[in-house]
VMD Tcl script that draws the C-alpha trace (Angstrom):
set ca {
  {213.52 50.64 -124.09}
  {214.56 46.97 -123.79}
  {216.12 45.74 -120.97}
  {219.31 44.00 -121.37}
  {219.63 40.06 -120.87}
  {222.76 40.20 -118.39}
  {224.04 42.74 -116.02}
  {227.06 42.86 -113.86}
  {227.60 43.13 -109.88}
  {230.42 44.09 -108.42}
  {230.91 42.25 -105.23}
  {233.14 40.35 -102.78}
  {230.87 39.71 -100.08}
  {227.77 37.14 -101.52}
  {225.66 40.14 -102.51}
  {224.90 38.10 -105.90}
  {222.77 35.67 -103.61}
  {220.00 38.52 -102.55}
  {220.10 40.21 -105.89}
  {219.88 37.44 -108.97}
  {216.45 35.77 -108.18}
  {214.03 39.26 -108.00}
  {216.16 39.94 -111.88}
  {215.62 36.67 -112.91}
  {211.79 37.38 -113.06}
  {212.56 39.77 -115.24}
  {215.03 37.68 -117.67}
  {218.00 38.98 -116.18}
  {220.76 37.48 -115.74}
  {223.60 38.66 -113.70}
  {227.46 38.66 -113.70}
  {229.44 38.88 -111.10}
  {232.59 40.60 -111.41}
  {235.62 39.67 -109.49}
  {236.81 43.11 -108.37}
  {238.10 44.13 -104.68}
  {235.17 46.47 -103.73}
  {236.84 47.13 -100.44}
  {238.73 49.51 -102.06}
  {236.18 52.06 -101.87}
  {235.77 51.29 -98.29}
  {235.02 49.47 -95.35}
  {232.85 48.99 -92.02}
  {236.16 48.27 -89.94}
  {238.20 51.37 -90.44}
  {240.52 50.09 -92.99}
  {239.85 52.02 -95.81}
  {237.46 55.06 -95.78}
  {235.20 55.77 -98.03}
  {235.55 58.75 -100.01}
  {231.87 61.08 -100.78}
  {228.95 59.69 -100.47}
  {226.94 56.90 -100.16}
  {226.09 57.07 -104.04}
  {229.24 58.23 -105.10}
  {230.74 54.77 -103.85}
  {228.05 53.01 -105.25}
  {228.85 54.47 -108.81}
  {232.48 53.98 -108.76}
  {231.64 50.03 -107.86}
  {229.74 49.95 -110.82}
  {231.64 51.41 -113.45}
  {234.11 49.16 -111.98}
  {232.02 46.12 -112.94}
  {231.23 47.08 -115.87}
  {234.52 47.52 -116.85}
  {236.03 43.90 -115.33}
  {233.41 42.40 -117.47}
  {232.85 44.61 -120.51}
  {228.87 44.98 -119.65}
  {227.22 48.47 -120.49}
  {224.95 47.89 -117.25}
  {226.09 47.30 -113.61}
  {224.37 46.86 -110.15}
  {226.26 48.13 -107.16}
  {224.95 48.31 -103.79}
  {226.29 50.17 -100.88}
  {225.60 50.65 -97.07}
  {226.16 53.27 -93.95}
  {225.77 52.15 -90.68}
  {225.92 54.42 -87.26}
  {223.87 56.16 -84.67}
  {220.46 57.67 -85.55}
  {221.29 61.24 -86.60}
  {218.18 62.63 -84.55}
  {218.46 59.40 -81.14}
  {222.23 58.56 -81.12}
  {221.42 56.46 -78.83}
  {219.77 54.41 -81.67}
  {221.51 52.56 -84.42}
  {220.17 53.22 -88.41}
  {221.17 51.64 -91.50}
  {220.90 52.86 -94.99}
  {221.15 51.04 -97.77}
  {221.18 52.00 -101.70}
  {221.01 49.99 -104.79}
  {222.21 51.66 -107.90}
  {221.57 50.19 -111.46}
  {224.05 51.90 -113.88}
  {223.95 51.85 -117.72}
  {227.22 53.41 -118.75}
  {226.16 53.82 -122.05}
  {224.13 56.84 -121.56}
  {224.88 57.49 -117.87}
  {221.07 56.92 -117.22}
  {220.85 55.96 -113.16}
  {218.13 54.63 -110.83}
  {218.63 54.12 -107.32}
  {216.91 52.36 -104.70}
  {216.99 53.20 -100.90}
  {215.48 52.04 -97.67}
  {216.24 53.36 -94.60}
  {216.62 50.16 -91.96}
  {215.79 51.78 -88.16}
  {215.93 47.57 -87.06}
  {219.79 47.20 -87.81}
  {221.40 44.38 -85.81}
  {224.87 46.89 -86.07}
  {226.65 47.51 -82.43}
  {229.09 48.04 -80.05}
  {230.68 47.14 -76.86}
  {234.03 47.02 -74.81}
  {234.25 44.01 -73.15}
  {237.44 41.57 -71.82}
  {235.59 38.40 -71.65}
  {232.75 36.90 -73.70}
  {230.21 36.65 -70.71}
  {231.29 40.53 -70.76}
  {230.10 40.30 -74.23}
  {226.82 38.15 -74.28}
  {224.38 40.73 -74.34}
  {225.96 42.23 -77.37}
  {226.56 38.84 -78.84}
  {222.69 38.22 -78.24}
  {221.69 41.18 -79.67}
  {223.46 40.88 -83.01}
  {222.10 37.25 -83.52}
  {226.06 35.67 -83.05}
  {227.12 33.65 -84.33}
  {224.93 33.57 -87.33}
  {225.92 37.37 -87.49}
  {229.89 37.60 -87.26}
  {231.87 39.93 -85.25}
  {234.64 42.44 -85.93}
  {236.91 42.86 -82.65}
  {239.64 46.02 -82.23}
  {241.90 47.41 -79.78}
  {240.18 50.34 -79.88}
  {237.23 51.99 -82.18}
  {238.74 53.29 -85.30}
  {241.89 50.81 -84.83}
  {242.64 48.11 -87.58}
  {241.05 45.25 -86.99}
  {242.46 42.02 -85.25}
  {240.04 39.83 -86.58}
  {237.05 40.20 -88.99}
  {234.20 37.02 -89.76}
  {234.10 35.69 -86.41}
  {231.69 33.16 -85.61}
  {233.42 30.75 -83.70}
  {233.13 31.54 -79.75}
  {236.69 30.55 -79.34}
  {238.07 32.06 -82.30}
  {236.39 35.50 -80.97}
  {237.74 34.57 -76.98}
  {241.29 34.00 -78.86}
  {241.06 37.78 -80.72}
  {239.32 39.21 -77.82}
  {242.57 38.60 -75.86}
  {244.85 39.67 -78.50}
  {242.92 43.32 -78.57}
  {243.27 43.11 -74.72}
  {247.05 42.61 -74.77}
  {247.59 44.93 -77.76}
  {245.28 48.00 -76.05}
  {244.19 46.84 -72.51}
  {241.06 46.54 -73.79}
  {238.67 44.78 -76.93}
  {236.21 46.15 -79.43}
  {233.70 44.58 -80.78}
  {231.25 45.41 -83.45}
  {228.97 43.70 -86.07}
  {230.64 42.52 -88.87}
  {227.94 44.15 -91.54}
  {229.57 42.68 -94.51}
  {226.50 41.38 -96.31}
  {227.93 37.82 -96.31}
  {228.56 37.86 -92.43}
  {225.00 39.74 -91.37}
  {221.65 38.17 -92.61}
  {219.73 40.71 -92.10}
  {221.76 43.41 -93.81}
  {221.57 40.77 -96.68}
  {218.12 40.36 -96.26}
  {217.49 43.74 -96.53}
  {219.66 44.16 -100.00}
  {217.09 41.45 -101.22}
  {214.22 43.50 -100.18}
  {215.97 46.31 -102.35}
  {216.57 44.14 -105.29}
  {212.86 43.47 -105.35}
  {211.67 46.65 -104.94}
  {214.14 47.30 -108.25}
  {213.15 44.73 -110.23}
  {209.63 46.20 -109.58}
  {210.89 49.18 -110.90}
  {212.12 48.41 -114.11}
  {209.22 46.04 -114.45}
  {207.49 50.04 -114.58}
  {207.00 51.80 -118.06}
  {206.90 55.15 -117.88}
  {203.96 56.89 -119.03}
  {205.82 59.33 -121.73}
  {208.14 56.95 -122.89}
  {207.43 53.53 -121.97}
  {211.21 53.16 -120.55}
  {211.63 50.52 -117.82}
  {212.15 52.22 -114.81}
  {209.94 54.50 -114.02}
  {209.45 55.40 -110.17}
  {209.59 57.44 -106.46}
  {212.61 59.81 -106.86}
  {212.06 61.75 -103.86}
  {208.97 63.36 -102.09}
  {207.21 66.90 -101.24}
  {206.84 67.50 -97.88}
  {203.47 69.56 -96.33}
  {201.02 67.06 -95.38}
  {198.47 68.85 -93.34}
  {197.56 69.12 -90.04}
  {194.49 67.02 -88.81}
  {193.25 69.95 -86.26}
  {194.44 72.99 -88.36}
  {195.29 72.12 -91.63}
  {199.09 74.07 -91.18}
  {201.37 72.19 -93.33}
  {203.76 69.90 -91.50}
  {207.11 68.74 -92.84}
  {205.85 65.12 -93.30}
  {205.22 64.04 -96.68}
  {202.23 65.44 -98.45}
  {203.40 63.48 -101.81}
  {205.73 61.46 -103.26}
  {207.26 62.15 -106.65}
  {207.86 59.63 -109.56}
  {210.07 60.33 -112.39}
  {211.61 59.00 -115.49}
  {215.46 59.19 -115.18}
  {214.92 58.77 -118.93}
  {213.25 61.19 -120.40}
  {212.46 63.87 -117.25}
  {208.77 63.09 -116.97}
  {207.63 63.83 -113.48}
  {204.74 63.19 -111.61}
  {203.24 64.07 -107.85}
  {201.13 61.38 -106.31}
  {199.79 62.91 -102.76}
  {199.89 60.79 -100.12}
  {196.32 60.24 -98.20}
  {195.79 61.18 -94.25}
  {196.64 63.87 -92.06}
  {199.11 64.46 -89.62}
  {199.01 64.27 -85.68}
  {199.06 67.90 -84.70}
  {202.47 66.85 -82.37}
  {203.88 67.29 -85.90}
  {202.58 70.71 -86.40}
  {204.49 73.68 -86.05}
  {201.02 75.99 -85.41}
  {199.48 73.62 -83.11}
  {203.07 72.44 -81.05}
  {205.88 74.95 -82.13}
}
mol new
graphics top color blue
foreach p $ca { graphics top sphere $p radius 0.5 }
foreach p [lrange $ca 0 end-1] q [lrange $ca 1 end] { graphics top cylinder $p $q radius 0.2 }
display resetview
């Protein structure tokens, strides 16, 4: 199966600049289409996203497709929030979806990012503020600032110190107090656009992939088998014994097993 010449991405936010050069390797060219993706939601409380990561991800590409009348989109789509195991600890995920409409034929991308620069604070002032400002990487990472969490925002983009003083005391006067949080609109956080370009690659790598039934592009890790043994006792563990590649053409599927054991403080015989 060929792969087709041009492709379109739905996006407001820049996402076009992490995702065209890793295609272009492979002759594709993308188009972007003009649509309002914030319509299937948004970091800063706006609008909420309805289902799931994917499902968003889907409805941005069919979108694109449709704006510019290409059988093939690229949508990419992002969760941010506290660790579900350490809340204390931020995670990102991150998905990359190529869609041909045609024949409804998906492959996804994911990466889990545990180094997020997304965070939080209540603060009046911005030497309240300068350890979260620090942390994030302001101003080359913007700032979103509330009256409360979950409130609409006063402000999004900000990168200007004064500009985010000036909101800062509009939250205070609104509330009696000011949110902040990282604006992780790819266009406005580096690294979360970094990391879309690290997903772009690893796609492009993909469909660079025959698969080895039917020599369509794409062929790759769909999920993974968990059971890797136990260095002391051999008990199987829930970390991954294998990881499984698949066709999301034709259904061919494959088990590669992952080498090494695991430290018995995984096992459920040695440390239940």
């Amino acid at each position: 199966m060929a792969l087709p010449r041009r492709v379109a991405l739905g996006t407001m936010h820049g996402k076009e600049t992490a995702v065209a050069l890793p295609l272009a390797a492979l002759g594709i060219a993308l188009t972007r289409a003009d649509i309002d993706t914030d319509r299937f939601g948004t970091f800063s409380s706006e609008v909420a996203r309805t289902g799931t990561m994917l499902d968003a991800a889907r409805a941005k590409a069919r979108a694109a497709a449709e704006a510019t009348g290409l059988p093939v989109a690229i949508a990419s789509e992002g969760s941010y929030g506290p660790h579900p195991h350490m809340p204390f600890l931020p995670l990102g995920q991150e998905i990359l979806l190529w869609l041909d409409t045609g024949s409804g034929r998906e492959i996804v991308e994911h990466v889990t990012d545990p180094a997020t620069n997304y965070d939080q604070c209540h603060a009046h002032t911005l030497p309240e503020a300068e350890s979260f400002l620090t942390r994030i990487g302001f101003p080359a990472t913007a700032v979103i600032v509330a009256p409360t969490m979950g409130a609409v925002p006063v402000a999004k983009g900000l990168r200007d110190p004064q500009a985010l003083a000036e909101a800062m005391a509009l939250a205070y006067a609104t509330s009696g107090r000011a949110f902040l949080q990282t604006d992780m609109r790819a266009h406005m956080n580096p690294h979360r656009m970094a990391v879309i370009e690290g997903l772009a690659r690893r796609l492009a790598a993909r469909l660079a992939t025959p698969c080895p039934d039917c020599t369509a592009a794409g062929f790759g890790r769909t999920g993974n088998e968990p059971g890797l043994p136990c260095g002391d006792c051999g008990t199987p563990t829930g970390l991954v014994a294998a990881d499984l590649l698949c066709c999301t053409a034709c259904g061919f599927l494959t088990r590669k097993p992952r080498s090494g054991q695991a430290d018995p403080a995984h096992c459920p015989a040695c440390n239940p």
